[in-house]
DOTOR-595535 format. One record per residue (C-alpha): residue in three letters; x, y, z. Coordinates in pm, whole numbers, plus 50000, padded with zeros to 5 digits. Example, Ala and Ser with C-alpha at 12.3 -4.5 7.8 and 13.67 -1.06 7.14 Angstrom:
<recs>
<ALA, <51230, 49550, 50780>>
<SER, <51367, 49894, 50714>>
</recs>
This chain:
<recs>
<UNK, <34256, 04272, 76227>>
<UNK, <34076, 04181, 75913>>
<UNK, <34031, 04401, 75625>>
<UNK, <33747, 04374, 75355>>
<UNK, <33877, 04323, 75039>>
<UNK, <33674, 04403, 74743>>
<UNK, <33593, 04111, 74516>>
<UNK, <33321, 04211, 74385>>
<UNK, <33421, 04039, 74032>>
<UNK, <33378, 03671, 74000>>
<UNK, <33426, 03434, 73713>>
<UNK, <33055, 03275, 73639>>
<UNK, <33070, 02877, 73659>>
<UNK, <33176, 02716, 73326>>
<UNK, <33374, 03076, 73250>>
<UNK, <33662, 03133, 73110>>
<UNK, <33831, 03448, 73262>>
<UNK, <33862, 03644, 72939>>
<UNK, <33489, 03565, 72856>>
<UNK, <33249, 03723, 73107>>
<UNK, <32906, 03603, 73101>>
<UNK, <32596, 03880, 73118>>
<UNK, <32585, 03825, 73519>>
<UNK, <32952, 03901, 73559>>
<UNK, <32958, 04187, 73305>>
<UNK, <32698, 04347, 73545>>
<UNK, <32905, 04307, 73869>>
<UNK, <33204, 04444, 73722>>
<UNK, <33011, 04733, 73618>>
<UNK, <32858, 04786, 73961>>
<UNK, <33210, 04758, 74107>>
<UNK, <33417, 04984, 73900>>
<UNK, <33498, 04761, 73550>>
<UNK, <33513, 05013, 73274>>
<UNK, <33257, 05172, 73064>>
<UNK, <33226, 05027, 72656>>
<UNK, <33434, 05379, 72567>>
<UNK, <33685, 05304, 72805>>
<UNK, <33732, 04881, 72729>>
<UNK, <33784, 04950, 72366>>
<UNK, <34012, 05253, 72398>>
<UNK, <34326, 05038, 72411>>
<UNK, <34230, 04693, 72396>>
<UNK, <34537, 04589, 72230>>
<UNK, <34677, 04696, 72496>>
<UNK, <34476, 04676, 72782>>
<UNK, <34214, 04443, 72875>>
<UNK, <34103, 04597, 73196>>
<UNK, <33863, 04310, 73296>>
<UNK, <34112, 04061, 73260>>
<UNK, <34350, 04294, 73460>>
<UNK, <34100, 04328, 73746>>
<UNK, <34072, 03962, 73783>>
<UNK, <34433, 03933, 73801>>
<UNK, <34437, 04150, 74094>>
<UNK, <34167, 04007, 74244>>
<UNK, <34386, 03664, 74257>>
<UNK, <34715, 03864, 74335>>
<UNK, <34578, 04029, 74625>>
<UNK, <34409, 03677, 74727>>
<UNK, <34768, 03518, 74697>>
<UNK, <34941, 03798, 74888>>
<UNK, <35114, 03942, 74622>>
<UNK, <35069, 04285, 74714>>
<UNK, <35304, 04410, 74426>>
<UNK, <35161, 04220, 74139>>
<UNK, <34784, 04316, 74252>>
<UNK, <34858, 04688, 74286>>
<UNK, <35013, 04671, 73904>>
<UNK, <34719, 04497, 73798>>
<UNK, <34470, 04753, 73976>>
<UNK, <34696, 05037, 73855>>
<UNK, <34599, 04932, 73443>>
<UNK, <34260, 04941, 73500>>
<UNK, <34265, 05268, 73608>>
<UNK, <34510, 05379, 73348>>
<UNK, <34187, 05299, 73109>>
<UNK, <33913, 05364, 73369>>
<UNK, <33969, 05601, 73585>>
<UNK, <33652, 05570, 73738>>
<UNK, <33667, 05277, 73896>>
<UNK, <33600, 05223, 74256>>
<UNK, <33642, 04895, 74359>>
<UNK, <34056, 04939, 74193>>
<UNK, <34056, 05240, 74410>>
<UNK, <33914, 05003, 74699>>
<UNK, <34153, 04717, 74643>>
<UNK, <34411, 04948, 74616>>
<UNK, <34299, 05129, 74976>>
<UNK, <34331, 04760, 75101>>
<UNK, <34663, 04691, 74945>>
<UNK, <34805, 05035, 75123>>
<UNK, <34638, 04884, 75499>>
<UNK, <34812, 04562, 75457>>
<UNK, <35142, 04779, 75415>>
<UNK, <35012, 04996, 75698>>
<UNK, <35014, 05308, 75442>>
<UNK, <34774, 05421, 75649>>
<UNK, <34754, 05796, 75465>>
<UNK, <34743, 05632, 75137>>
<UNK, <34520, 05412, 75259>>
<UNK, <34271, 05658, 75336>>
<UNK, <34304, 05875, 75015>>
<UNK, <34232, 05577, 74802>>
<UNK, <33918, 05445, 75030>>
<UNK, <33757, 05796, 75021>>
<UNK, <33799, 05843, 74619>>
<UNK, <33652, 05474, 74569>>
<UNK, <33347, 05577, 74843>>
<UNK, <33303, 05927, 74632>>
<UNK, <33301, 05721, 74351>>
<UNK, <33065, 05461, 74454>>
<UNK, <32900, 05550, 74824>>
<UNK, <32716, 05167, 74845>>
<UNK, <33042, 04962, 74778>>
<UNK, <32986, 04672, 75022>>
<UNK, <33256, 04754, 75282>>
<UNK, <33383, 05063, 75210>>
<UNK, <33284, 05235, 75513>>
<UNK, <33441, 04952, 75768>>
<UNK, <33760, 04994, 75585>>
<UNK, <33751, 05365, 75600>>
<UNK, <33654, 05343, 76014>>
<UNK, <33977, 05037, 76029>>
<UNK, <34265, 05300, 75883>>
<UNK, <34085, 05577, 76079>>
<UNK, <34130, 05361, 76410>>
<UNK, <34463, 05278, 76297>>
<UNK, <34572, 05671, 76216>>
<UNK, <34465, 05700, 76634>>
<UNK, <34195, 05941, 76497>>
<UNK, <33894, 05774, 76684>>
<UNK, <33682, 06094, 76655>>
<UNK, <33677, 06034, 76249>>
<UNK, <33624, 05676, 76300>>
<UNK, <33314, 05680, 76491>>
<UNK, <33086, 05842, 76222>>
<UNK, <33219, 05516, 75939>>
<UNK, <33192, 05288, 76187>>
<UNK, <32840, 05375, 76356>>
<UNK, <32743, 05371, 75949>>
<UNK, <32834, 04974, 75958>>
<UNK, <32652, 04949, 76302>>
<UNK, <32360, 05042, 76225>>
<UNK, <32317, 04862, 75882>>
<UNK, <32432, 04592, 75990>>
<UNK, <32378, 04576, 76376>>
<UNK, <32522, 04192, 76427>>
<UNK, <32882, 04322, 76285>>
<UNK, <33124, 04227, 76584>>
<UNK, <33434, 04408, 76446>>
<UNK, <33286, 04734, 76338>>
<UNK, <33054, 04728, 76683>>
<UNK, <33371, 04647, 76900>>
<UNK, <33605, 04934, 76725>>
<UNK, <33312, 05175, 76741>>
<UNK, <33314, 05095, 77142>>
<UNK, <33670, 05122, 77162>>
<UNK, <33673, 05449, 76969>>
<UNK, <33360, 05574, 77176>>
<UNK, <33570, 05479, 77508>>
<UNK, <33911, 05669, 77372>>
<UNK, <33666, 05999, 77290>>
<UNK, <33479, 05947, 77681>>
<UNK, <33184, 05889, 77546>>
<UNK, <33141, 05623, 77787>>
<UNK, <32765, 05648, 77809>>
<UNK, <32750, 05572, 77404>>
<UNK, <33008, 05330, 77437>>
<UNK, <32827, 05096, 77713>>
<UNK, <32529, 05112, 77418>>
<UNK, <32749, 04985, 77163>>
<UNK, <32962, 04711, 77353>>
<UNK, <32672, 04591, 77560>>
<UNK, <32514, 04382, 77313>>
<UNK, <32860, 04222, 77256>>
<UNK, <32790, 04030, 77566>>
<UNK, <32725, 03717, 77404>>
<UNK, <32995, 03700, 77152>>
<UNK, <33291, 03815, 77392>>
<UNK, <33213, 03729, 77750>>
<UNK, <33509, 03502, 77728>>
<UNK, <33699, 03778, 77588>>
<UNK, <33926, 03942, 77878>>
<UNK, <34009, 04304, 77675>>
<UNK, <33647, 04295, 77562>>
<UNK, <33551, 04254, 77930>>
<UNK, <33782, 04521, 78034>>
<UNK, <33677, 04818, 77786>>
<UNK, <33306, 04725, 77897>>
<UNK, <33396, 04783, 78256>>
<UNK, <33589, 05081, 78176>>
<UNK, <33246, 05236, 78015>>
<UNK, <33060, 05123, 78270>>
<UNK, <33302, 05261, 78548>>
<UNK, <33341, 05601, 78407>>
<UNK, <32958, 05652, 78228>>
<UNK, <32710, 05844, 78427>>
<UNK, <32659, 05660, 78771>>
<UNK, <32344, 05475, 78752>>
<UNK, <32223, 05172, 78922>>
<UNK, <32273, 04997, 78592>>
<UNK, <32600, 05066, 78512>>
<UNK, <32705, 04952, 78842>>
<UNK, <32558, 04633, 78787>>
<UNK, <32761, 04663, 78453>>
<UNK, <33048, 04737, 78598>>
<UNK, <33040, 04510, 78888>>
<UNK, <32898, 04187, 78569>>
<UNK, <33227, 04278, 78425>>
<UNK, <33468, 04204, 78675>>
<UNK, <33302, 03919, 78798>>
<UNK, <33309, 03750, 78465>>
<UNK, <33659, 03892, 78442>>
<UNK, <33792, 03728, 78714>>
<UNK, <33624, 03449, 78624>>
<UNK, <33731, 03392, 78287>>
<UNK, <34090, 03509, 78345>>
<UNK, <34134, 03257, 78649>>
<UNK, <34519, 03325, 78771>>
<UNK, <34699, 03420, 78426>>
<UNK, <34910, 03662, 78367>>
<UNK, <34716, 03853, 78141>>
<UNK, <34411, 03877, 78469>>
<UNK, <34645, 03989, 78663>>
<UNK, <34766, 04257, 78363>>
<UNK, <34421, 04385, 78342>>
<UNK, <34348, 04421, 78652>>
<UNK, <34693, 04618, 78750>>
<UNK, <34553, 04854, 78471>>
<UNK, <34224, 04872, 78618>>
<UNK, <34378, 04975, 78958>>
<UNK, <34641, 05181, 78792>>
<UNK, <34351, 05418, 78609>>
<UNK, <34167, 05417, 78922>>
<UNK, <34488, 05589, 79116>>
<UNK, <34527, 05281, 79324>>
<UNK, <34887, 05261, 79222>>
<UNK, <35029, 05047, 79503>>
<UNK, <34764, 04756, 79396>>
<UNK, <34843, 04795, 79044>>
<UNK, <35221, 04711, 79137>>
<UNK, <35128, 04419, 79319>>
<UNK, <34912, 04296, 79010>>
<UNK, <35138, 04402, 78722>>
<UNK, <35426, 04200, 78922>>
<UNK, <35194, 03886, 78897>>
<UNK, <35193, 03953, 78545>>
<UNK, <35514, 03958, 78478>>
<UNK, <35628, 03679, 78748>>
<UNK, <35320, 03482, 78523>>
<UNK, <35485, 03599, 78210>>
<UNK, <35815, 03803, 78151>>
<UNK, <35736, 03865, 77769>>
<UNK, <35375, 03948, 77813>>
<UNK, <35322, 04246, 77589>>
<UNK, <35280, 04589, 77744>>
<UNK, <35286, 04465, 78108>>
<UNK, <35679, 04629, 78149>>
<UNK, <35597, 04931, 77961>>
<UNK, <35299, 04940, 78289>>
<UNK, <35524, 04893, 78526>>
<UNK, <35729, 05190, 78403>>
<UNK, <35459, 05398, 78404>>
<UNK, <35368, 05335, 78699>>
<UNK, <35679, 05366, 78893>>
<UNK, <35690, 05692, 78689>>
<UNK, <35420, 05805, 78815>>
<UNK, <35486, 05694, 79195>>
<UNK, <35789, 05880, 79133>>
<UNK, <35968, 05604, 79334>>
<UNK, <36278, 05465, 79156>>
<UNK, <36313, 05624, 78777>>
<UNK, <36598, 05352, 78752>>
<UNK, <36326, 05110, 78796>>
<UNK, <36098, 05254, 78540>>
<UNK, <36391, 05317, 78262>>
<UNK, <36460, 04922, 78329>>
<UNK, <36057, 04841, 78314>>
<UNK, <36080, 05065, 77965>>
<UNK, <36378, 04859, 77793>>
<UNK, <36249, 04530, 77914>>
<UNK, <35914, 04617, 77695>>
<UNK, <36164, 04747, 77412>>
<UNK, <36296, 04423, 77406>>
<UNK, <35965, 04252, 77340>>
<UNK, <35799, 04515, 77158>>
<UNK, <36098, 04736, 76986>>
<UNK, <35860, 04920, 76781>>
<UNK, <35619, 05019, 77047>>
<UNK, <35641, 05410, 76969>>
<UNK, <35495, 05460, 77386>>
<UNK, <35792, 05302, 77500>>
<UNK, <36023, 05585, 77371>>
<UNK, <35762, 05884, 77435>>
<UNK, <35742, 05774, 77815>>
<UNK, <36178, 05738, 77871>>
<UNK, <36197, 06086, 77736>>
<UNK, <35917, 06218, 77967>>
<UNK, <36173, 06023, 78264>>
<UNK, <36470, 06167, 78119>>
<UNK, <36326, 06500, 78106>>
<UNK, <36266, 06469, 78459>>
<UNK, <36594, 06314, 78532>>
<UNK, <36751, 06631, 78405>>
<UNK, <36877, 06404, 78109>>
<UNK, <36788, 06661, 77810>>
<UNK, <37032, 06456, 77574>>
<UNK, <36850, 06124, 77612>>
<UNK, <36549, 06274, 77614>>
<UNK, <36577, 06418, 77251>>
<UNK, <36710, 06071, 77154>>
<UNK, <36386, 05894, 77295>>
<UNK, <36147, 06164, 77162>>
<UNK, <36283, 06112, 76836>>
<UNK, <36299, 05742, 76845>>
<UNK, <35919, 05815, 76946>>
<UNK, <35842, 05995, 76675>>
<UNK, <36066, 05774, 76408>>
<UNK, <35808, 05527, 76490>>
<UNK, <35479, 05763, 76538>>
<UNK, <35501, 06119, 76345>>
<UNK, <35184, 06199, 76466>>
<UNK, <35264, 06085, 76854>>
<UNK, <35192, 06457, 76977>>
<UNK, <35289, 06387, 77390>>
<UNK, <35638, 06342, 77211>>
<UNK, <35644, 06662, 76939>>
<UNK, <35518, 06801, 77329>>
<UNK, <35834, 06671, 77485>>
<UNK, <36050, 06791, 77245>>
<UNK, <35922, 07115, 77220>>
<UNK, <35950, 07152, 77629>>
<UNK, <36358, 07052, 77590>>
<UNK, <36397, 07289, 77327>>
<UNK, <36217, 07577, 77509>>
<UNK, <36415, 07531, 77806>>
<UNK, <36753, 07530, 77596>>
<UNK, <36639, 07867, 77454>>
<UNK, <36622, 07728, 77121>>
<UNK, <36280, 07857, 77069>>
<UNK, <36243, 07840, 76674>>
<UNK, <36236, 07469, 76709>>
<UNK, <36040, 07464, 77020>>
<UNK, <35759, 07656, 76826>>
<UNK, <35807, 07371, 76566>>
<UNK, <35728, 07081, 76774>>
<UNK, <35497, 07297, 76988>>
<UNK, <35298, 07350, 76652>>
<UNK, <35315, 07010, 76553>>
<UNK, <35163, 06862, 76865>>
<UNK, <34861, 07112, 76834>>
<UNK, <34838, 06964, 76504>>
<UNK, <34726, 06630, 76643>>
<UNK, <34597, 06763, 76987>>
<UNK, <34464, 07082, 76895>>
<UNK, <34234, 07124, 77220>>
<UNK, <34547, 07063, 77486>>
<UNK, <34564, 07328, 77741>>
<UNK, <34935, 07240, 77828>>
<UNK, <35037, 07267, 77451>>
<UNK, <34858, 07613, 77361>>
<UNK, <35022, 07773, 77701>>
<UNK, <35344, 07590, 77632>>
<UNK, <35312, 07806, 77261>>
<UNK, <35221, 08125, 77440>>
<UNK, <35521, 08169, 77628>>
<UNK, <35741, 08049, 77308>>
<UNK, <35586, 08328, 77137>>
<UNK, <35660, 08576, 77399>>
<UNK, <36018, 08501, 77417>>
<UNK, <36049, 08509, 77045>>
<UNK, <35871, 08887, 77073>>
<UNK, <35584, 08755, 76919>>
<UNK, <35328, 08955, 77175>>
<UNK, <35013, 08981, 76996>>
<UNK, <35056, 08603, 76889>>
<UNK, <35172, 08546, 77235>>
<UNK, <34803, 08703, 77365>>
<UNK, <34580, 08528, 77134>>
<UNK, <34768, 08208, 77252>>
<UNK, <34666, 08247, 77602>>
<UNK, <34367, 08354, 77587>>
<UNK, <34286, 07988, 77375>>
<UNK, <34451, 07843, 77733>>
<UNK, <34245, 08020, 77964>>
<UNK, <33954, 07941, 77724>>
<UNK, <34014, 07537, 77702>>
<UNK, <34093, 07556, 78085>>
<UNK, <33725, 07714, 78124>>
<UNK, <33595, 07467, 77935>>
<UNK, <33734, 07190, 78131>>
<UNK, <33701, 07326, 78480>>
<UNK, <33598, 07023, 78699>>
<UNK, <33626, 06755, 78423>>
<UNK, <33863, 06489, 78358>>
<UNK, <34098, 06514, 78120>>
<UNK, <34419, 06353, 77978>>
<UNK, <34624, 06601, 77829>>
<UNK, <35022, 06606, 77745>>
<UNK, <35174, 06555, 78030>>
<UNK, <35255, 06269, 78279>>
<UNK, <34909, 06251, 78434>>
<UNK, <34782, 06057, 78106>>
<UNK, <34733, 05712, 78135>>
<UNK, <34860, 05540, 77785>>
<UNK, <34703, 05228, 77688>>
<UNK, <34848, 05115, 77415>>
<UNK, <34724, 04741, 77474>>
<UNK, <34382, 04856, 77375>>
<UNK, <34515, 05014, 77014>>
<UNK, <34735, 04752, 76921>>
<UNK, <34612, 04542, 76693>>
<UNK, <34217, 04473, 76819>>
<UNK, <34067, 04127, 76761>>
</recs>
């Protein structure tokens, strides 16, 4: 996934790097360099221009350390200046500091709301903190000032897909066609939209372009055969996505995400959870840090009356995802059902905190509340269930529970 990093501050031709010509002065002033008060506040100290250029060439080099040092003294004279804020928001996404990452983008975009860039970065770490709601608005920004963009209009389809706002997301990924019809994942997502927008003679023709090209383009790999085992598998057509996902893996036994499938949807099939916890640690073993891996064993163990593993692979879940709320869910399910309901209303709180519209978790906090005598709570609690299941009557959902369909192959990492 690339990043934009801001280097807005060149060295003119036939420059020195301590002696900025008129042109350069006026980019670093347009990109954050201090203000004459500021430059000669400590410049025995301090030479913030000099500094900024010495992060621009650390963070170039890959020296994260010595570029956020060098970004840090120019604010330490300047605290105005957005494009250290910026380069510091892209030193915190190559750590995957995603939080920080986001604090520092937002302060450089306050500070300067036409930084080249700033709004793709902000829409990357909002994709990346799984909160495609806030990434559409950044990324739609990007779209539509500059419509030929094939990163920002590909996450903006991906995000628009994750939200079901399939009929938006067919829009966005359509004109894609061009630059990714050889693209299998790109191919898939389009499909996906097409499948699941309003039904239209045009998005059947979509739908049935995709595939064709699909098949096409993916000839007899593996990673065809992976796709299309998730197509059947989100379709309910679970005995051909066995047969597919089995190509897969015959294709490819380290093929990312196509064990974690399988044990999914043996899961689901409810036919052999032996076969699913083996389908689970054979993706561990390829993908350790995979936080679905973990969620999905302790929704089997839960089932498999195996509360103590459970808690072990919710946690491992979490260890690797604090936000993951299908696992703060599991947990506080195993807790509620031990009695111990001051940490199930913990974890039940927590997974409202990043799913704050799931039916399952608000009743699942209603009937914590009652049993710790909390009545009125209790009421109000319900009443937001019976409300959310009004709202959804007839529509499809994925909420916490085993009905969802992960796909974590399509939030992993994006070309």
């Amino acid at each position: 996934m690339r990043f934009v990093s801001f280097m807005a501050v060149v060295v003119c031709a036939g420059a020195a790097s301590s002696a900025v010509q008129p042109a350069c002065a006026e980019s670093l002033a347009r990109f954050g360099a201090p203000s004459q008060a500021a430059s000669s506040a400590r410049p025995e100290q301090i030479d913030p221009r000099a500094w900024f250029v010495k992060g621009q060439a650390a963070l170039q080099s890959g020296d994260l350390d010595a570029a956020e040092k060098a970004f840090r003294k120019v604010l330490s004279v300047d605290a105005r200046s957005a494009a250290s804020y910026a380069n510091l928001g892209v030193i915190a996404m190559r750590r995957k500091e995603w939080e920080q990452a986001l604090e520092l983008l937002q302060k450089a975009e306050h500070l300067d709301p036409k930084m080249a860039g700033i709004r793709l970065n902000i829409g990357l770490v909002e994709y990346r903190r799984a909160n495609y709601a806030g990434a559409i608005a950044p990324l739609a920004s990007v779209v539509s000032v500059q419509p030929e963009n094939v990163q920002a209009r590909y996450l903006l389809g991906l995000c628009q897909v994750f939200t079901k706002n399939y009929a938006d997301a067919v829009a966005t990924l359509q004109p894609l066609w061009e630059q990714r019809s050889s693209d299998l994942m790109y191919l898939y997502v389009l499909g996906m939209a097409a499948h699941n927008a309003e039904h239209s003679a045009a998005n059947d023709a979509l739908d049935e372009r995709a595939l064709k090209q699909l098949i096409e383009v993916g000839g007899d790999s593996p990673e065809l055969h992976f796709i299309l085992g998730k197509a059947y598998l989100n379709r309910q057509e679970d005995d051909q996505a066995i047969a597919e996902l089995n190509r897969a893996a015959a294709g490819n036994a380290s093929l990312p995400y196509v064990h974690f499938t399988l044990g999914v949807t043996h899961m689901r099939l409810g036919d052999n959870d032996a076969l699913a916890e083996g389908e689970f640690r054979k993706d561990i073993a390829i993908e350790p840090d995979l936080a679905d891996n973990y969620e999905q064993l302790g929704i089997l163990y839960t089932r498999m009356q195996k509360p103590e593993d459970a808690e072990k692979a919710f946690a491992e879940a979490l260890r690797r995802d604090p936000k993951m709320a299908a696992a703060h869910f599991g947990l506080a399910q195993l807790y509620f059902n031990q009695a111990k309901f001051a940490l199930a209303l913990q974890e039940a709180d927590a997974a409202l905190a990043e799913a704050p519209d799931s039916q399952n978790a608000h009743y699942l906090r209603g009937r914590i509340l009652t049993r710790l005598g909390r009545q009125e709570d209790a009421k109000a609690e319900l009443a937001a269930t019976q409300k959310l299941m009004n709202q959804n009557l007839g529509k499809a959902r994925a909420d916490l529970d085993e009905k969802a369909i992960p796909n974590p192959e399509l939030t992993h990492d994006p070309n």
